[in-house]
C-alpha positions in Angstrom: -13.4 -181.4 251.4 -10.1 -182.0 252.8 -6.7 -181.6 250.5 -6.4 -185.4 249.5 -9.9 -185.3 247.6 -8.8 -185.4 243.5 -12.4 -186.2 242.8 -13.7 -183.8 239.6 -16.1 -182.3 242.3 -13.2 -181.1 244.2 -11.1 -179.9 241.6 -14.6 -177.6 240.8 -14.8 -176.4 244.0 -11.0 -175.3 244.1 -11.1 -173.6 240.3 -14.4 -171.7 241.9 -12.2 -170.9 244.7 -9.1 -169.5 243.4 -8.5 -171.2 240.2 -10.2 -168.8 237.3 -7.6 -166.1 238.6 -5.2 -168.7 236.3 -7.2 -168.3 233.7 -7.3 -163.9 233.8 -3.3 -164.8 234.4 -3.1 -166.7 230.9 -4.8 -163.9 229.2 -2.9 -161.2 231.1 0.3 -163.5 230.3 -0.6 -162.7 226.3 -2.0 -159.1 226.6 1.5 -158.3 227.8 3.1 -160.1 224.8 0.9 -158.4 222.6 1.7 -155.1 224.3 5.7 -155.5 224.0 5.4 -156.9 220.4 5.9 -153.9 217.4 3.4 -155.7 215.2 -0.6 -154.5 214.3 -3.3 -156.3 215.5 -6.5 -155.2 215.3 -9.3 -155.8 218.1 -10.6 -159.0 217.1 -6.8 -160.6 217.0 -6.4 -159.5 220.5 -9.8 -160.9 222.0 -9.0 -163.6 219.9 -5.1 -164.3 221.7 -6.3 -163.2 225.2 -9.4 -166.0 225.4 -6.5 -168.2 223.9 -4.8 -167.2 226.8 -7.1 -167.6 229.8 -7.9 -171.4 228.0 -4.3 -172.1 228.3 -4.1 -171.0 232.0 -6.7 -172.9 233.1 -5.3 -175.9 231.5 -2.2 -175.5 233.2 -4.4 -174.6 236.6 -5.6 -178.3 235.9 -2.6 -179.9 235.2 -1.0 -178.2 237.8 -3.5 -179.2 240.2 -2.5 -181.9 242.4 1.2 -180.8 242.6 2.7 -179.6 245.6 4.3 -176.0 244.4 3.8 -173.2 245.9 1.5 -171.0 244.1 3.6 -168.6 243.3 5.2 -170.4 240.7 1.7 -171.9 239.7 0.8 -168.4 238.7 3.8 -167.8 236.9 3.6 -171.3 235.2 -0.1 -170.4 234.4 1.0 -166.8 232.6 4.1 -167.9 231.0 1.6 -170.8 229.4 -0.9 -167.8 228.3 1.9 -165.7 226.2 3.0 -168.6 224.3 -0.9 -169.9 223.9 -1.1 -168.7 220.0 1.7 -171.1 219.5 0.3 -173.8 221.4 -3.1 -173.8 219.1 -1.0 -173.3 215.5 1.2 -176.5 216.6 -2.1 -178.6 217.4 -4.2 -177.0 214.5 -1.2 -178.1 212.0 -1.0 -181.6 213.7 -4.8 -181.9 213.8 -4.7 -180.9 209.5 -1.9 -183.0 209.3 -3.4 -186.2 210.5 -6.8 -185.5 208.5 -4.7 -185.2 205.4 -3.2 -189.0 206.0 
């Protein structure tokens, strides 16, 4: 498949690739929050934030996807994305209850 091909079946084949490594970068992004943070979680919490995480990564790997940047800065976009990923989820959760409320 060459470069110009945004069919979904190349964007599959390129997240098999490379692409879940923006996922583990997501979730590595929000361990390391949850490392530098003075707050107790248990075990569950953390699972919990790092799969929130790796979702968020990907989504930014897919977003990111057909723009030219070097992937340096795709990896840092994609971790960056995974520490503020609990966040994220408690601003749609709220806007998801707040529309079911109307």
């Amino acid at each position: 498949m060459n470069s110009d091909d945004k069919t979904l079946l190349a964007i599959v084949d390129e997240f098999k690739r490379g692409g879940w490594v923006m996922g583990v970068l997501g979730a590595l992004g929000m361990l390391a929050r949850l490392i530098l943070t003075n707050e107790k979680f248990i075990l569950f919490i953390w699972i919990r934030k790092g799969i929130a995480g790796g979702i968020v990564g990907v989504l930014m790997y897919l977003s990111l996807y057909g723009l030219d940047m070097s992937p340096m800065y795709k990896s840092v976009l994609c971790s960056m994305s995974g520490s503020f990923a609990p966040e994220i989820f408690e601003s749609i959760r709220l806007q998801i209850i707040k529309k079911l409320k109307l």
